[in-house]
N, CA, C and O of each residue as an XYZ file, in Angstrom:
616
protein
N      72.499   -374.260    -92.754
C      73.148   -373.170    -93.472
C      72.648   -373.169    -94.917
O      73.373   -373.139    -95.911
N      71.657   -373.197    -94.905
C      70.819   -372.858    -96.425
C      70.026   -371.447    -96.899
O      69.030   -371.278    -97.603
N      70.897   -370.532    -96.210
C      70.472   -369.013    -96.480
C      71.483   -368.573    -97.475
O      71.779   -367.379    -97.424
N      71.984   -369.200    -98.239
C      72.471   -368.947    -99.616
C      72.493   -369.646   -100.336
O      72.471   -370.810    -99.934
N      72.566   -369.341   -102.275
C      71.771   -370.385   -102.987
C      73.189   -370.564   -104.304
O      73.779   -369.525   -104.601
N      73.506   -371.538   -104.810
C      74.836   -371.660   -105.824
C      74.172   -372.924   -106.617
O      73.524   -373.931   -106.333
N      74.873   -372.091   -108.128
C      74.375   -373.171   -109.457
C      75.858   -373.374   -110.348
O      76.993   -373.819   -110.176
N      75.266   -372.915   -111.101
C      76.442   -373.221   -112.417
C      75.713   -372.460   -113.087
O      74.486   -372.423   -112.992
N      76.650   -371.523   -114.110
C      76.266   -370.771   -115.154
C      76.061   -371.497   -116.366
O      75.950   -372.709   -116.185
N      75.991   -371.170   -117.366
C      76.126   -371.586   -118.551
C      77.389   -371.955   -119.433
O      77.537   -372.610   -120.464
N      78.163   -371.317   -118.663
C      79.602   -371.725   -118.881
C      80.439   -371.840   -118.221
O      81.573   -371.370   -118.136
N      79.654   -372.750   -117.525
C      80.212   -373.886   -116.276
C      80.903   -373.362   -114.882
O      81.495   -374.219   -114.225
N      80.874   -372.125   -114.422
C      81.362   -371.642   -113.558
C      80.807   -371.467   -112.097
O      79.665   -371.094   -112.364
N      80.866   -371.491   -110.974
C      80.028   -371.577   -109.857
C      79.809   -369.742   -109.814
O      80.499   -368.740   -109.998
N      78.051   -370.173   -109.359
C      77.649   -368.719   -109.282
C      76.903   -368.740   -107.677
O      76.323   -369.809   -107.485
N      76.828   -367.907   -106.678
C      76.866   -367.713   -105.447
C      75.663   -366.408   -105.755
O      75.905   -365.465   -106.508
N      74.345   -366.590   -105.003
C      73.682   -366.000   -104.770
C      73.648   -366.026   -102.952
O      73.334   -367.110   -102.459
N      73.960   -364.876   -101.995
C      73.916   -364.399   -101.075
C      72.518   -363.846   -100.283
O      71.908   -362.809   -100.544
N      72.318   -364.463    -99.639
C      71.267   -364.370    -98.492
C      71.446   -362.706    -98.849
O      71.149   -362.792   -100.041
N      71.677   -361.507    -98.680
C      71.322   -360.528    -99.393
C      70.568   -359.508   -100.631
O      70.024   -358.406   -100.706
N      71.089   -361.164   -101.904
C      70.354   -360.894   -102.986
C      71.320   -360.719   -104.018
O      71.088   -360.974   -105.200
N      73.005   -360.043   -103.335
C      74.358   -359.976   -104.350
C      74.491   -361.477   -104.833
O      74.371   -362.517   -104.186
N      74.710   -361.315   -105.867
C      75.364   -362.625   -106.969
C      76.739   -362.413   -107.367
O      77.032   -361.247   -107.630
N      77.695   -363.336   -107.473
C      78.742   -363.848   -107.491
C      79.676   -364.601   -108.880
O      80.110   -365.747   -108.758
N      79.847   -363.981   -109.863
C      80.341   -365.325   -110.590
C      81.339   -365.727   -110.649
O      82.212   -364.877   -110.826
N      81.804   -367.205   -110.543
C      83.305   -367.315   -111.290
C      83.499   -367.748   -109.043
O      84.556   -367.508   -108.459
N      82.684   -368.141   -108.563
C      83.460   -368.618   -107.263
C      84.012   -369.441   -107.143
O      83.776   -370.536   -107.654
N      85.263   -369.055   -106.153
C      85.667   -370.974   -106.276
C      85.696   -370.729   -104.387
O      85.683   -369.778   -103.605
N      85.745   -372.355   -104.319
C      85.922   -372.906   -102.988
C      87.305   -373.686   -102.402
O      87.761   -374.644   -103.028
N      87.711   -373.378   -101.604
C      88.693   -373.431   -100.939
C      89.072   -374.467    -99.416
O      88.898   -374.070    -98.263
N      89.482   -375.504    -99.717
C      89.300   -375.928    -98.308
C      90.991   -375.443    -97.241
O      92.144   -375.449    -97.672
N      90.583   -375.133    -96.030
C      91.494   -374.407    -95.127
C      92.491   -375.778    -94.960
O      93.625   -375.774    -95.440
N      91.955   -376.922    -94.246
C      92.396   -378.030    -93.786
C      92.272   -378.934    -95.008
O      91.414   -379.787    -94.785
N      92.731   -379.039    -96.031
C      92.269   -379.857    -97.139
C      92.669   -381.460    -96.930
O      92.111   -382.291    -97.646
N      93.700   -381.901    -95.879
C      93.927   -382.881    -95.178
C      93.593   -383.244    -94.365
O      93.547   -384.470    -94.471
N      93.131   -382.778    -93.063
C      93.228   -383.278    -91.882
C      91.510   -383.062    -91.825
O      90.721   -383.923    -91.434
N      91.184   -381.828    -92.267
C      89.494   -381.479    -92.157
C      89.035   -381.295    -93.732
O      88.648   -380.195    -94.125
N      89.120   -382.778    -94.870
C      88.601   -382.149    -95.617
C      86.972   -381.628    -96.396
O      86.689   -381.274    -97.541
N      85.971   -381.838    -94.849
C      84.885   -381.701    -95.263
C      84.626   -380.641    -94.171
O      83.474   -380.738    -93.748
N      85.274   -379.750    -93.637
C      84.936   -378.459    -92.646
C      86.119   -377.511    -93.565
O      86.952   -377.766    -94.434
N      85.686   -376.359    -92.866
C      86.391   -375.146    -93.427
C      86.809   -374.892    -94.528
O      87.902   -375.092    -95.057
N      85.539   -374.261    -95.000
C      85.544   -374.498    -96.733
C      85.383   -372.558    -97.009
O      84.539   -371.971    -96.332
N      85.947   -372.032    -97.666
C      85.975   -370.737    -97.912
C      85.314   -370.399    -99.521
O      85.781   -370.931   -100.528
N      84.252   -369.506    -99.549
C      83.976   -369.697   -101.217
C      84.576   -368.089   -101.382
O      84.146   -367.272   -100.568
N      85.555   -367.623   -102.415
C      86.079   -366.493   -102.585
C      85.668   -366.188   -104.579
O      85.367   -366.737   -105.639
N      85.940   -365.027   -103.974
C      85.499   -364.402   -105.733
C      86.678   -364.453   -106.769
O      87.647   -365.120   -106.408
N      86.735   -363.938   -107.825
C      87.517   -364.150   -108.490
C      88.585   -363.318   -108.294
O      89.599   -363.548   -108.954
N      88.572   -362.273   -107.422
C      89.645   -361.473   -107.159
C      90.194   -361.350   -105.666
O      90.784   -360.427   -105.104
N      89.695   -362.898   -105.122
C      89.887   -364.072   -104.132
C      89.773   -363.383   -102.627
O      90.410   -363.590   -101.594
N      89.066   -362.791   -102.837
C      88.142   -361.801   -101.626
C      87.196   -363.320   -101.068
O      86.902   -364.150   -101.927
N      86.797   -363.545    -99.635
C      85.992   -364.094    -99.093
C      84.814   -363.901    -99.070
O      84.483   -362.933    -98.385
N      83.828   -364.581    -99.675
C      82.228   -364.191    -99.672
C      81.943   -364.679    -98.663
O      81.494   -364.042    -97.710
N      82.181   -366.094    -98.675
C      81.140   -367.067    -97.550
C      82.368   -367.842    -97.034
O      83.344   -368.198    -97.694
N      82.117   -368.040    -95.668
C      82.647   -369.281    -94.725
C      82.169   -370.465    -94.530
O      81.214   -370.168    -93.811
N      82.113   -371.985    -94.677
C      81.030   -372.992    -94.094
C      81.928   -373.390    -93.477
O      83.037   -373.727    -93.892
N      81.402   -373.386    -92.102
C      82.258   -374.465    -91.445
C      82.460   -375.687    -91.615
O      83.579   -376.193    -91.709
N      81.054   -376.471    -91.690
C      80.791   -377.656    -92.427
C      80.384   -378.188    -93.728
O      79.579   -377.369    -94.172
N      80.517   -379.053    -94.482
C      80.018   -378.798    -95.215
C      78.937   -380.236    -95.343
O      78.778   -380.950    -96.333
N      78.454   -380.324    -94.328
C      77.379   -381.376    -94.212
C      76.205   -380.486    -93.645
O      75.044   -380.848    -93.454
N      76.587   -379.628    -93.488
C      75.444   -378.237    -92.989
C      74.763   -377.719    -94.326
O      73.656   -377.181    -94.346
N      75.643   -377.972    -95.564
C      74.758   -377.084    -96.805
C      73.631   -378.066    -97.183
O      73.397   -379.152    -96.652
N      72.989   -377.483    -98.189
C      71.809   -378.706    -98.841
C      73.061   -380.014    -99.931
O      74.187   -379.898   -100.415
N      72.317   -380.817    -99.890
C      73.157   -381.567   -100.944
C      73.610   -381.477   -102.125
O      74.647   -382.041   -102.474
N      72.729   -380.593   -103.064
C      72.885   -379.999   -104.378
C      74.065   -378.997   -104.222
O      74.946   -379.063   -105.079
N      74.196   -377.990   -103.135
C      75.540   -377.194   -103.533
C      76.581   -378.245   -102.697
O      77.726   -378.000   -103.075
N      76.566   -379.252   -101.761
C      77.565   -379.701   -101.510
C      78.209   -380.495   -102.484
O      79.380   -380.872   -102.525
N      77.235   -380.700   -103.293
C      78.073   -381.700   -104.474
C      78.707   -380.905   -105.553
O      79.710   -381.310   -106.140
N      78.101   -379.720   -105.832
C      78.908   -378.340   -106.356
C      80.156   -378.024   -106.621
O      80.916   -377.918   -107.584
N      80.127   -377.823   -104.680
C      81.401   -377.767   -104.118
C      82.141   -378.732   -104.320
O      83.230   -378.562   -104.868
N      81.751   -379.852   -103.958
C      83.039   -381.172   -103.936
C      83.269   -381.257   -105.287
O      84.300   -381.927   -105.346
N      82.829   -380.899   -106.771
C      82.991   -381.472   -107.676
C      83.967   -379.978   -108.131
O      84.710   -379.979   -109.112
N      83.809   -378.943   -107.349
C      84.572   -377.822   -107.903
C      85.991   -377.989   -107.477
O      86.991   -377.722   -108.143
N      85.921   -378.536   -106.103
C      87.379   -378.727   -105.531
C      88.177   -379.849   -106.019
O      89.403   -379.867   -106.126
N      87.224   -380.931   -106.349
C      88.438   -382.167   -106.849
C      88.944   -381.475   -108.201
O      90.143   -381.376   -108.463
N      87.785   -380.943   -109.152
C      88.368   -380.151   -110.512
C      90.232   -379.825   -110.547
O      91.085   -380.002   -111.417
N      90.278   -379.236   -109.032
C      91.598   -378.115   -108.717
C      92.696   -379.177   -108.411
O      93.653   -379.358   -109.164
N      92.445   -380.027   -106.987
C      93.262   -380.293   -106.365
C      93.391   -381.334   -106.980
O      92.562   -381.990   -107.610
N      95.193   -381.604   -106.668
C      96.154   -381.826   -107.306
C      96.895   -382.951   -106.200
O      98.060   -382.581   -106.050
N      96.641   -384.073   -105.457
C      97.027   -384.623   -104.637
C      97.325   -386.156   -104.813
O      96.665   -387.003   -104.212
N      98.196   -386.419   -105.536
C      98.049   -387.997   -105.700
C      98.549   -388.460   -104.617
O      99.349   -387.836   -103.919
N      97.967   -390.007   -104.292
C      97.979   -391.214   -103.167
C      98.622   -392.427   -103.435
O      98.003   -393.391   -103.887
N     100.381   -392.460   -103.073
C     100.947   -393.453   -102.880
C     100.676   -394.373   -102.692
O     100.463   -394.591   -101.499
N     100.532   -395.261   -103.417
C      99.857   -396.944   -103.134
C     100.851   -397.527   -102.744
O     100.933   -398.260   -101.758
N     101.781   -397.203   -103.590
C     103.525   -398.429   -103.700
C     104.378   -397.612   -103.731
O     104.036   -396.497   -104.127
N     105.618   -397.794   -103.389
C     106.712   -397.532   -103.413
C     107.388   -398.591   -104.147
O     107.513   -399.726   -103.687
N     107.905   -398.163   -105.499
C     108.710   -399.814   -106.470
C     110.189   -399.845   -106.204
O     110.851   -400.869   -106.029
N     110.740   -398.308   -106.190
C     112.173   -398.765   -105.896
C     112.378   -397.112   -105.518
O     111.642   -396.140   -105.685
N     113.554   -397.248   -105.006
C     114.312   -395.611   -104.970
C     115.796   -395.741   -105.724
O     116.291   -396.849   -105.521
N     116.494   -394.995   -106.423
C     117.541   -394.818   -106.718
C     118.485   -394.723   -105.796
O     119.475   -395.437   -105.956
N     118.442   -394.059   -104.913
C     119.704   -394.057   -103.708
C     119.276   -393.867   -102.169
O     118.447   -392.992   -101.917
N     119.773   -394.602   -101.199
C     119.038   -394.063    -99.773
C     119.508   -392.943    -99.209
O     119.413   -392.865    -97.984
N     120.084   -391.890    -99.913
C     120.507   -390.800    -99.641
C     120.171   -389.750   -100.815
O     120.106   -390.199   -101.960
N     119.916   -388.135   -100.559
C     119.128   -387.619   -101.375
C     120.079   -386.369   -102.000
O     120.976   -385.747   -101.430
N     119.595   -386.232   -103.286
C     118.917   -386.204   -103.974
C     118.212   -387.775   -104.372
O     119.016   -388.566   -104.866
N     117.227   -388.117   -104.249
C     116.796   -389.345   -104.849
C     115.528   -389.689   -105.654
O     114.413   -389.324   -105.281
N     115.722   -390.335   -106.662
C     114.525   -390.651   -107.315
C     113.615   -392.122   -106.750
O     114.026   -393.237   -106.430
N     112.304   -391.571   -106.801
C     111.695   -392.379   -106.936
C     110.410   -393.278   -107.278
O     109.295   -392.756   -107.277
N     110.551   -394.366   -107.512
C     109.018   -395.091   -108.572
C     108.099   -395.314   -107.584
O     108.391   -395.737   -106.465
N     106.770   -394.986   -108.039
C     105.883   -395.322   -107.352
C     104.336   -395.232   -107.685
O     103.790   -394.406   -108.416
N     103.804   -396.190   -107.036
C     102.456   -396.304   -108.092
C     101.626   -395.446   -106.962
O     102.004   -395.431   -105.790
N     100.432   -394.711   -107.426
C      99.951   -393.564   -106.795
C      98.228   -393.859   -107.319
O      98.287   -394.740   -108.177
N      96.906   -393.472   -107.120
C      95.756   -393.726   -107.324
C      95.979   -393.228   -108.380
O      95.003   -393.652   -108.999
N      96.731   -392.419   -109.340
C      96.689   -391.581   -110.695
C      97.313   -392.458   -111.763
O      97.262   -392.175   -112.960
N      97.872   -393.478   -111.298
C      98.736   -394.789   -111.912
C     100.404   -393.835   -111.456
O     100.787   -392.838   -110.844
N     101.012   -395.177   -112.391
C     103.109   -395.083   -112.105
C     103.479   -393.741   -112.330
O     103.034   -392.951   -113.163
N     104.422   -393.578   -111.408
C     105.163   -391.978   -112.032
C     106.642   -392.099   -111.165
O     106.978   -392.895   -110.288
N     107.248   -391.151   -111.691
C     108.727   -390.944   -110.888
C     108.607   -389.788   -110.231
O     107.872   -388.929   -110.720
N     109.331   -389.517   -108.943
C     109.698   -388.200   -108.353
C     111.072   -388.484   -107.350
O     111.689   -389.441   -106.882
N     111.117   -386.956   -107.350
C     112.841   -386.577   -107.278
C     112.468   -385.753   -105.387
O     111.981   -384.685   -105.013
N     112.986   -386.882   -104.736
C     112.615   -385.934   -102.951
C     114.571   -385.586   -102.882
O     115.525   -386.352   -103.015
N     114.490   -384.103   -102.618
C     115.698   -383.179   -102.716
C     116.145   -383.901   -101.479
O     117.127   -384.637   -101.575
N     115.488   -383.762   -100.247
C     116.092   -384.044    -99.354
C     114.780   -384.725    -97.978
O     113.628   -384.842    -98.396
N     114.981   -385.025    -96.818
C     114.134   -385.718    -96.016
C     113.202   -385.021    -95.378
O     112.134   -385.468    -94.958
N     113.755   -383.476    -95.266
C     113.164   -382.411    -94.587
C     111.378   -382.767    -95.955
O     110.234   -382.758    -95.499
N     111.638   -382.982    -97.257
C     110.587   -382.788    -97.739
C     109.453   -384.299    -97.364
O     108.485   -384.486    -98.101
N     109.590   -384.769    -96.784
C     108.503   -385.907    -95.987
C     108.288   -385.344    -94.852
O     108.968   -385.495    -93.837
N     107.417   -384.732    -94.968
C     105.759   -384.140    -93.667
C     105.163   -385.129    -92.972
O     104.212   -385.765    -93.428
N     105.751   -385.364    -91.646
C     104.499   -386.664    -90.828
C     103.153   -385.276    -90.657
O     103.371   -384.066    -90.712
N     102.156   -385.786    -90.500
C     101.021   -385.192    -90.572
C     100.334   -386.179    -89.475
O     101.109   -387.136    -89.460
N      99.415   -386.420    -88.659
C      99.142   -386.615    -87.314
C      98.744   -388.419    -87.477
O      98.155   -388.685    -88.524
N      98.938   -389.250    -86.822
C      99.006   -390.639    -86.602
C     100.374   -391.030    -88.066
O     101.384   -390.346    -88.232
N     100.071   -392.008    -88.742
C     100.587   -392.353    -89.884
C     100.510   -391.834    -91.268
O     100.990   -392.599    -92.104
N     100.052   -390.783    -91.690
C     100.080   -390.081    -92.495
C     100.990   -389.295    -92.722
O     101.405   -388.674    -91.744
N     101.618   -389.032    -94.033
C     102.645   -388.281    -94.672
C     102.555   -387.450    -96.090
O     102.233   -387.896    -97.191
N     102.935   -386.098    -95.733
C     102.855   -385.618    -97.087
C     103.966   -385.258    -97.637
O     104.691   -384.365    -97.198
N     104.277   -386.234    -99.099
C     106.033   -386.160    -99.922
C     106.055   -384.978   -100.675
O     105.223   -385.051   -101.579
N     106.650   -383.956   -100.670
C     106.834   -382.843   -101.585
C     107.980   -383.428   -102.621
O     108.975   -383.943   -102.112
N     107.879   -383.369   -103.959
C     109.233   -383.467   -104.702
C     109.758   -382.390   -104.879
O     109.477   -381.334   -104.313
N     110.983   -382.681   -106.100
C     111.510   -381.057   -106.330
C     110.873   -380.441   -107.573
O     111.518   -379.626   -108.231
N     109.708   -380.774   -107.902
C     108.743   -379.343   -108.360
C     107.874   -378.936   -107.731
O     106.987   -378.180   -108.127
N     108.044   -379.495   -106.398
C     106.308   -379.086   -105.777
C     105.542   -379.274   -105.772
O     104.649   -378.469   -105.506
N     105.314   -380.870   -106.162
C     104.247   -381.404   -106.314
C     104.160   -382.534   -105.089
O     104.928   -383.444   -104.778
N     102.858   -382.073   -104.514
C     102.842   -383.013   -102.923
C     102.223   -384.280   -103.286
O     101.375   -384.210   -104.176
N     102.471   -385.435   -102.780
C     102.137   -387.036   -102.333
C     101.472   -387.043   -101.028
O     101.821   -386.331   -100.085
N     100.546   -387.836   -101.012
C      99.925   -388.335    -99.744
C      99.913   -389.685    -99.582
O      99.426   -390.461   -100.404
N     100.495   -390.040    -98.423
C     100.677   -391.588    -98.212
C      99.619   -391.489    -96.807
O     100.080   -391.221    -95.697
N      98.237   -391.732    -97.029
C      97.211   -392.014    -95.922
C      97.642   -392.537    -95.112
O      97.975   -391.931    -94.093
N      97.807   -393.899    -95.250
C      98.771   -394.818    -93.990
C      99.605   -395.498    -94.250
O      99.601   -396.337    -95.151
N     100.627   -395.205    -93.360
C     102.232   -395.790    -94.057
C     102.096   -397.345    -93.532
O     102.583   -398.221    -94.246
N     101.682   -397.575    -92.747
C     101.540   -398.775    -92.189
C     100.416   -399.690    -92.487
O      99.978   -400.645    -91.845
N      99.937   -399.002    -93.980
C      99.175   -399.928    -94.264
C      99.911   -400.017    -96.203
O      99.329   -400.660    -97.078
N     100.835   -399.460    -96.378
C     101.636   -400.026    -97.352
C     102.365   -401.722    -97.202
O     102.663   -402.553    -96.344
N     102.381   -401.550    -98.404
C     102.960   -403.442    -98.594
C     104.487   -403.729    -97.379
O     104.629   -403.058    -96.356
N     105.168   -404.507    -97.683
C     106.352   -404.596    -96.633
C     107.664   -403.919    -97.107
O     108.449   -403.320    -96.372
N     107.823   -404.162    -98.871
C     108.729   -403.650    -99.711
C     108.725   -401.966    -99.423
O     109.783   -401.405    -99.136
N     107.179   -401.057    -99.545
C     107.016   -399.649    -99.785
C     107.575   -399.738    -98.382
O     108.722   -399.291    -98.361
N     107.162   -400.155    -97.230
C     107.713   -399.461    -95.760
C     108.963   -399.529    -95.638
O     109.597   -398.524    -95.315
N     109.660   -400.892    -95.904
C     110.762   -401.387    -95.907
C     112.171   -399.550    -96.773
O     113.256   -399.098    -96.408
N     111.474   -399.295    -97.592
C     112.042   -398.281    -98.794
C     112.014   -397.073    -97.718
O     112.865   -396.218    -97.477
N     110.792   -397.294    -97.181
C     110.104   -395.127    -96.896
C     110.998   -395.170    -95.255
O     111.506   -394.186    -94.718
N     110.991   -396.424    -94.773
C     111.701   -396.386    -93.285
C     113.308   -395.542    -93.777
O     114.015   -394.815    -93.079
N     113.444   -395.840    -94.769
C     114.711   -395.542    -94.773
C     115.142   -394.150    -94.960
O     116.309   -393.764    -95.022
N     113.865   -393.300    -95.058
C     114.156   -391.418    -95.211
C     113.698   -391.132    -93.958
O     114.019   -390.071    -93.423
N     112.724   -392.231    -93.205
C     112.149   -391.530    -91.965
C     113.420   -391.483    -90.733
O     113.199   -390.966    -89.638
């Protein structure tokens, strides 16, 4: 899938030249499955978030725009990764709680249990109450204390 060509402008924005010859500025990329598939189904849309291009894969592009892409999407997404669980405030919710995440320590507030997403084998995604989602990759590969804590909303 190298019948279209993407750089960077001059002021840093992804630009999409189309196997046609139309140019693009200001694209961004989109992944569909940003969890479960996050290197297939990648959508590049314009700025007035119309669909230009589909990749299914993105081991199909050349390496120069795949790194493009990956460096446009981490820019966006917003997903920190539960390492630890340090404590919770109450085993019933509203509850706060500490926890160290790949972004370092922070607190969050889970309204209620409905907001812990199993997502397919051991994976979970924590929504708090601003909307900001957690990913715990594998719960069963947390320490004994974090499972010991998270068993207790599951």
């Amino acid at each position: 899938m190298d019948d279209f060509q993407m750089a960077r402008n001059l002021a840093g924005r992804l630009v999409l030249t189309l196997p046609s010859g139309q140019v693009h500025e200001g694209v961004t990329p989109i992944r569909a499955f940003p969890v479960q598939a996050p290197q297939e189904f990648v959508a590049l849309v314009s700025t007035e978030g119309k669909e230009l291009l589909w990749i299914d894969r993105l081991a199909e592009v050349p390496e120069d725009v795949r790194h493009l892409i990956n460096e446009e999407i981490v820019s966006r997404e917003v997903m920190p990764v539960i390492q630890q669980l340090l404590s919770v405030s109450t085993y019933s919710t509203p509850s706060t709680w500490e926890v160290v995440t790949d972004r370092g320590p922070t607190k969050l507030i889970l309204k209620g249990e409905e907001d812990i997403r199993r997502l397919g084998g051991s994976s979970l995604i924590i929504t708090d109450s601003h909307g900001l989602r957690f990913y715990v990759s594998d719960m069963l590969q947390l320490d004994k204390h974090s499972r010991r804590l998270l068993d207790r909303f599951l």
